[in-house]
C-alpha positions in Angstrom: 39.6 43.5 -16.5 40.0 46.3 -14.3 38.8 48.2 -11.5 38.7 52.2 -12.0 39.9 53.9 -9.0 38.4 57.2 -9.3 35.6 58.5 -11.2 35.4 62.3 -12.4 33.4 64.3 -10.9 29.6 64.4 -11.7 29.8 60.8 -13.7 27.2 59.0 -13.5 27.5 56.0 -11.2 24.6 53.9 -13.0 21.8 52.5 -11.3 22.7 51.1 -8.6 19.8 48.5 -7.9 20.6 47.3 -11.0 23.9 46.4 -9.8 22.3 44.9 -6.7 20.2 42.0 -9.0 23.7 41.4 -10.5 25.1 40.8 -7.1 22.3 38.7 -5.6 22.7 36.7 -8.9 26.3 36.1 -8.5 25.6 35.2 -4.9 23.0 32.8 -6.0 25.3 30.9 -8.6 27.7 30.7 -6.1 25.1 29.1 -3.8 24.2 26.8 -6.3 27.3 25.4 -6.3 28.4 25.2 -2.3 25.1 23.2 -1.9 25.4 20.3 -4.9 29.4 19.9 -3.6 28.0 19.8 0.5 26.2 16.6 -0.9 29.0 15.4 -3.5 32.0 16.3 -1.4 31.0 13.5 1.4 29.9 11.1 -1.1 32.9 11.2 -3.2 35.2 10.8 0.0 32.9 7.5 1.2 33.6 6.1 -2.3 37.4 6.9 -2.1 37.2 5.5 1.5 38.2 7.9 3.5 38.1 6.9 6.9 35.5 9.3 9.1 38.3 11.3 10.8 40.2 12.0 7.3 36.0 13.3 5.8 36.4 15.6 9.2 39.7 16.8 8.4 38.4 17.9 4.8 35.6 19.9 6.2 37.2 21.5 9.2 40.3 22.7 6.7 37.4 24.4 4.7 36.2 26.3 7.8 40.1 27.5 8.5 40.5 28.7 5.1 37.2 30.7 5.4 38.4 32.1 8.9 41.5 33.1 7.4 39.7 34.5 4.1 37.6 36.4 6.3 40.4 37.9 7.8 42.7 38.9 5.1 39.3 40.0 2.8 39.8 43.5 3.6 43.0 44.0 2.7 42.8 42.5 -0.5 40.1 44.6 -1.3 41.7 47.9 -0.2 44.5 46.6 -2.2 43.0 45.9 -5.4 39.2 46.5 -5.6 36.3 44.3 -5.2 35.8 43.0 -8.7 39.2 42.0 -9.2 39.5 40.6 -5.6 36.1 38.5 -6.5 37.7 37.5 -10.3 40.6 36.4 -8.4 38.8 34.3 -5.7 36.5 32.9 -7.8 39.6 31.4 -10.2 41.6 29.8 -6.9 38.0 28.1 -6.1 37.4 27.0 -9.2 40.9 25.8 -10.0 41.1 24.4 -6.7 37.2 22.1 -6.9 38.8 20.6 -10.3 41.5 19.7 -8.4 39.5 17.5 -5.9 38.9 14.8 -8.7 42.7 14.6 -9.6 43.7 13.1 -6.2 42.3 10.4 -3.5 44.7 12.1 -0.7 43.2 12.7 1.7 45.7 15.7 2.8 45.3 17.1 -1.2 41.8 17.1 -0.1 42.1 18.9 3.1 44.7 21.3 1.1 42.4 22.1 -1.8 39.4 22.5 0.4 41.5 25.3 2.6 42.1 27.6 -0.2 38.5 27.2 -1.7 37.4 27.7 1.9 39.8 31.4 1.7 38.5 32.1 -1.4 34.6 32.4 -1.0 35.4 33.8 1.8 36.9 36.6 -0.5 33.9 36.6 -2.6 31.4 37.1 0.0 33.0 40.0 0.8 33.1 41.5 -2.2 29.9 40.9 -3.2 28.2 41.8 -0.1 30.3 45.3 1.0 29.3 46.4 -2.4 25.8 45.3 -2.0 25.7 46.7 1.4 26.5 50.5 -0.2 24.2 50.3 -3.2 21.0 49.3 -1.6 19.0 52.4 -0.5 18.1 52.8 3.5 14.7 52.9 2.7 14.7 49.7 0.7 17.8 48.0 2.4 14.9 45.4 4.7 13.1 44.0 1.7 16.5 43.5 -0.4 18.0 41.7 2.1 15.3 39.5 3.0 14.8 38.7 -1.5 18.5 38.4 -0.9 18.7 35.4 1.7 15.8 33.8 0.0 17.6 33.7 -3.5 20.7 32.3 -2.0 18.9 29.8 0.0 17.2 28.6 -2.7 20.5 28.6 -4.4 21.7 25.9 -1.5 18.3 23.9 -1.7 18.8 23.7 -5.6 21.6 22.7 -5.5 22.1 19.1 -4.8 19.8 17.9 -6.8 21.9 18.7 -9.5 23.6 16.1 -8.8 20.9 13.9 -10.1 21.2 15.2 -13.6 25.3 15.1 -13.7 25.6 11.3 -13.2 25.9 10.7 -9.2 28.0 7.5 -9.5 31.0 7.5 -7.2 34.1 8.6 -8.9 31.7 10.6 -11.8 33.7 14.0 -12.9 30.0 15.4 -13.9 29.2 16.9 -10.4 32.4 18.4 -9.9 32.5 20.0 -13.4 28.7 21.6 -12.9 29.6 22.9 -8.9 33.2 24.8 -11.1 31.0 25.6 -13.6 28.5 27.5 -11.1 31.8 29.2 -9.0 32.9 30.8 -12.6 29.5 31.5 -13.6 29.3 33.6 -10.6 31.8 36.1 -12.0 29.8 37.0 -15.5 26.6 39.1 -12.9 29.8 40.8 -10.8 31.4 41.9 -14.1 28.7 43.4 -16.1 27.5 45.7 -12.9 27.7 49.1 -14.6 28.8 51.6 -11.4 31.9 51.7 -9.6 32.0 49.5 -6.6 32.8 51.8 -3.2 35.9 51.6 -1.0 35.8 48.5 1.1 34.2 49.4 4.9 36.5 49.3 7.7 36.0 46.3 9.7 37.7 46.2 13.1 37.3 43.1 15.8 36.3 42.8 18.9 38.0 40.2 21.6 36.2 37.2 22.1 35.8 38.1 25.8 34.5 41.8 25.1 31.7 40.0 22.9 31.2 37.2 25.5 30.4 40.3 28.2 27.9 41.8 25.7 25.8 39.5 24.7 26.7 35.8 26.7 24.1 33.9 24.6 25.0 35.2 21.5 28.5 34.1 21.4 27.2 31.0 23.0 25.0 30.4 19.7 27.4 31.3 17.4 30.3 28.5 19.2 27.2 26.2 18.7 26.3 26.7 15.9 29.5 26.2 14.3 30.4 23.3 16.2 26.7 21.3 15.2 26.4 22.5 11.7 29.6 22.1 10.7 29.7 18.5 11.7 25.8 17.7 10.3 25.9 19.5 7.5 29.3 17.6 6.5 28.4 14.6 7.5 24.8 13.9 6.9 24.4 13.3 3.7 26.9 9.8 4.3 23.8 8.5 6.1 21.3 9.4 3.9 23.1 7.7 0.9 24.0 4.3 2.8 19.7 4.7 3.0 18.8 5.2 -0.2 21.8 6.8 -2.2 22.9 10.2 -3.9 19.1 11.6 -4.9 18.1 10.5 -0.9 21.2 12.4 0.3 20.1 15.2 -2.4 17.1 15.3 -0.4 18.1 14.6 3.0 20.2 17.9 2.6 17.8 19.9 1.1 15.5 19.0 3.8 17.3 21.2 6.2 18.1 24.1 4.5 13.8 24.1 3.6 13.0 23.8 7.2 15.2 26.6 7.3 13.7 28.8 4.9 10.1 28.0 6.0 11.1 29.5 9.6 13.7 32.1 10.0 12.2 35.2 9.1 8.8 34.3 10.7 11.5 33.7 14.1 13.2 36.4 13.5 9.8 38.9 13.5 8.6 37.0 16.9 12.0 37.9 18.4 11.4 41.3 18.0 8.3 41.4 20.0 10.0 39.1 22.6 13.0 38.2 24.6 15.0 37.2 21.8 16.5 34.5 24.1 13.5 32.7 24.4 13.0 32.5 20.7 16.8 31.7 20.5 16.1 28.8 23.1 13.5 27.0 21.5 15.4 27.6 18.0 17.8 25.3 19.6 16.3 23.2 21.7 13.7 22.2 18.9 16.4 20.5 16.4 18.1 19.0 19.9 14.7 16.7 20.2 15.3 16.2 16.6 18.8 15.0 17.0 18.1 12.4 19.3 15.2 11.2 18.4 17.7 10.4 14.7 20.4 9.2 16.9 18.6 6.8 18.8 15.9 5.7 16.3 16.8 7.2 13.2 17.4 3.9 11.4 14.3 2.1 12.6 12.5 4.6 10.8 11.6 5.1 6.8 13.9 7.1 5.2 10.9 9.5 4.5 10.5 9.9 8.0 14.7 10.9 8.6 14.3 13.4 6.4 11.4 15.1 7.7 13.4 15.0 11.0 16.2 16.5 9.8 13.8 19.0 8.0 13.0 20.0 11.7 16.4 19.9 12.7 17.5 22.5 9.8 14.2 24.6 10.8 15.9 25.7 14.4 19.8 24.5 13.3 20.3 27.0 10.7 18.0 29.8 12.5 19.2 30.6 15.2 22.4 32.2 14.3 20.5 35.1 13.1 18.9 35.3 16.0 22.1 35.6 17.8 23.1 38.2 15.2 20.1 40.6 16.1 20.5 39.6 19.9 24.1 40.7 19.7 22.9 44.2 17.8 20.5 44.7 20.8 23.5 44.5 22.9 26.2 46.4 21.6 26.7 50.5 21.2 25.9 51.9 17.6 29.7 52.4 17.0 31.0 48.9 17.8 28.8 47.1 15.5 30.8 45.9 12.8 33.3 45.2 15.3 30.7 42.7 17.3 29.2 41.4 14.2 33.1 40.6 12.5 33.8 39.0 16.2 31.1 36.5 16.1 31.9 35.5 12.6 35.3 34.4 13.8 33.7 32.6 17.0 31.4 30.9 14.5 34.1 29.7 12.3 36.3 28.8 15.4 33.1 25.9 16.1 33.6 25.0 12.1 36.7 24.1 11.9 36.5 22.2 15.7 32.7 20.5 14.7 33.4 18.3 11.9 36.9 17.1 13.0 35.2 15.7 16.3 31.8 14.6 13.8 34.4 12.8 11.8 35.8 11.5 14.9 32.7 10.0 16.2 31.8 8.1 12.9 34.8 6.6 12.6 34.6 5.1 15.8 31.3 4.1 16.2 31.3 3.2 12.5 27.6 4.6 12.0 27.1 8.2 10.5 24.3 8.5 13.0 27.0 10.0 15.4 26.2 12.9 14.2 23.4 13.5 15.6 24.2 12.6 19.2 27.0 15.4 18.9 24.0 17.8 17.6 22.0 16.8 20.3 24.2 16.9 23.3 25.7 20.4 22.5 22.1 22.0 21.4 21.2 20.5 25.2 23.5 22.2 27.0 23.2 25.5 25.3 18.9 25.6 26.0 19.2 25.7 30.0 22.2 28.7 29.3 20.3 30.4 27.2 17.1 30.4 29.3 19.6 31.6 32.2 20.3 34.0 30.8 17.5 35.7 31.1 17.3 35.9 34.6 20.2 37.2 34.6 20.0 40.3 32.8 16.6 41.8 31.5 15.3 41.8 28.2 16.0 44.6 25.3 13.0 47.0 25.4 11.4 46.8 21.9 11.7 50.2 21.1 15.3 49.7 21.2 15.8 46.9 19.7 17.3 46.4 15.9 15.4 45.3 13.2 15.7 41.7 12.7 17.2 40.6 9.3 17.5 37.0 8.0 21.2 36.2 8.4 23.7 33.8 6.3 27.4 32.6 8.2 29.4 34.2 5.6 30.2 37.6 5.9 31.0 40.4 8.0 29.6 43.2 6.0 26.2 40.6 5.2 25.8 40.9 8.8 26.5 44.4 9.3 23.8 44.8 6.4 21.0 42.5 7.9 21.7 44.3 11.4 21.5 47.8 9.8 17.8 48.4 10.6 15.8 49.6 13.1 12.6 48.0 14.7 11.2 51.2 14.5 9.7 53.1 11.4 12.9 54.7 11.0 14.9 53.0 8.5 18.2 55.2 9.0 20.7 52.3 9.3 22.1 51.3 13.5 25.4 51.1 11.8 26.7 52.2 8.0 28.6 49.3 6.4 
């Protein structure tokens, strides 16, 4: 398989929405499979007993190897085009998930995790910088919103295939579906009939140039990764000691619902408001949530937790967008991708940091349930900066604020794409991925 470098002139590039449905099906596959292993991954360490610190370890290494995928994305795709780049990324993932039921290290683990962690990276890229040059301006809202609702489908989908793949501990079948998805993902990327473009430029911007543009954005984004990286790693051990691998299914899927039934109806409110306020009760919401888990969560009916941690994921894994659109409010036309790459690095910084201290905290308290008081404590004292914030410096005026569009942590250019539009009727894009 290769990629053609250059096309004659005056040959046809295909259709290129047609290549878009092959993309957000790739995407989708690939979501499948990253939520059935953020259930099976913690489950499968529990039963090898690894101690809380050690599950940590594994998750933060798979939020360094996505910062450094992130990174060195570009160049690979400069280099050697985004369907090879994707083919080859997909491969070192899948090769690298089998590898996870070969071995009970612990450091093999963390090792095998890292280079999965590079290599979606990698494919997000591709994917998404091709999809973000096919869609038309005039269409590019309403494919990215389909778009963030296949893939979080994909996520909410996919632990419960789990149930189906026999969820006892030590069970190859989950780890042989979630491979099984990462390679499927390729066959959608391959058949796309048009040439995919040149990979976008993406500079970065200094943490503390982003930090003086928008304060509660990059406060967000350091939040978010450090809370969601731990939960999200880490929750479904509780679940399962409550009612095992379907309940943890569930328990996860909860989140990533509450998600789904809020962040675009969030995301439209913020652009008739301060999006700070929005982005304050986006966090302070799950906060309550938190505690109430960590300090009663195991008095209550397991039906109960999970509706809980359906409300946690409803403002959790929200508000990043929010700080995504915020940030695009803030920052000249001409350094947007450079704002929206430099908060996708801040965010990632808070994953790999988040579930090493989660990890941490349930090993020495010796209850999961931990968790939740690190959700709750940092989610506190973001609200009251957030909501200082806007005393400090005045709302965005509508008229000149972006469009908001529903926002996934995993690439540059998907940001860049879902920040591309305009509040207004003009649909000419803020910034060209």
């Amino acid at each position: 398989m290769s990629d053609p470098v250059s096309l004659p002139s005056g040959t046809p590039r295909g259709n290129p929405m047609r290549d878009v449905a092959s993309l957000i099906g790739g995407q989708t596959l690939l979501q499948i499979a990253g939520g059935l292993l953020s259930v099976w991954l913690p489950l499968q360490m529990q039963a090898l007993q690894f101690t809380g610190s050690q599950i940590g370890l594994v998750a933060s290494a798979y939020g360094l190897g996505f910062l450094a995928g992130a990174w060195f994305a570009p160049i690979m795709l400069r280099t050697i085009g985004a369907i090879r780049s994707y083919a080859a990324a997909a491969s070192i993932a899948c090769v690298t998930t089998l590898l996870l039921y070969a071995s009970d290290s612990a450091w093999a683990w963390a090792i095998s995790r890292l280079l999965a962690g590079a290599a979606i990276a990698v494919m997000f890229a591709a994917a998404e910088g091709w999809m973000a040059s096919a869609i038309p301006n005039a269409r590019r809202g309403d494919v990215t919103g389909f778009y963030m609702l296949c893939t979080k489908l994909g996520l909410v989908s996919g632990p419960f295939i789990i149930g189906f793949t026999h969820p006892e501990p030590n069970a190859p079948g989950p780890i042989m579906a979630a491979a099984a998805f990462l390679a499927l993902s390729l066959v959608p990327i391959s058949i796309a009939d048009t040439t995919p473009p040149p990979p976008a430029t993406v500079l970065r911007m200094l943490p503390s140039r982003l930090f003086r543009l928008a304060p509660a954005a990059f406060v967000a984004a350091v939040g978010s990764g450090l809370v969601n990286g731990a939960v999200l790693s880490l929750a479904p051990l509780y679940a399962s000691e409550r009612g095992g691998p379907q309940a943890a299914a569930t328990f996860q899927a909860a989140a990533w619902i509450g998600s789904l039934l809020v962040q675009w109806h969030a995301g439209r409110l913020s652009d008739r408001m301060d999006r700070r306020i929005v982005l304050a009760t986006l966090i302070g919401v799950p906060a309550i949530a938190a505690f109430v888990l960590a300090t009663i969560g195991a008095e209550l009916s397991l039906t109960l937790n999970t509706i809980l941690f359906g409300i946690w994921g409803a403002g959790a894994l929200s508000y990043y967008g929010i700080a995504v659109a915020h940030l695009g409010d803030r920052t000249p036309r001409a350094e947007l991708p450079a704002a929206s790459s430099g908060l996708l690095f801040v965010w990632a910084a808070g994953t790999i940091i988040g579930p090493a201290i989660g990890g941490l905290l349930v090993e020495v308290t010796g209850s999961a349930l931990s968790i939740f008081w690190q959700a709750g404590v940092v989610s506190a004292i973001m609200v009251p900066w957030v909501l200082w914030r806007t005393a400090r410096r005045p709302a965005v005026p509508r008229e000149d604020k972006v469009g908001f569009g529903p926002v996934q942590t995993n690439s540059v250019l998907g940001q860049i794409l879902a920040m591309g539009r305009k509040s207004s009727d003009d649909e000419e894009p803020h910034a060209k991925p």
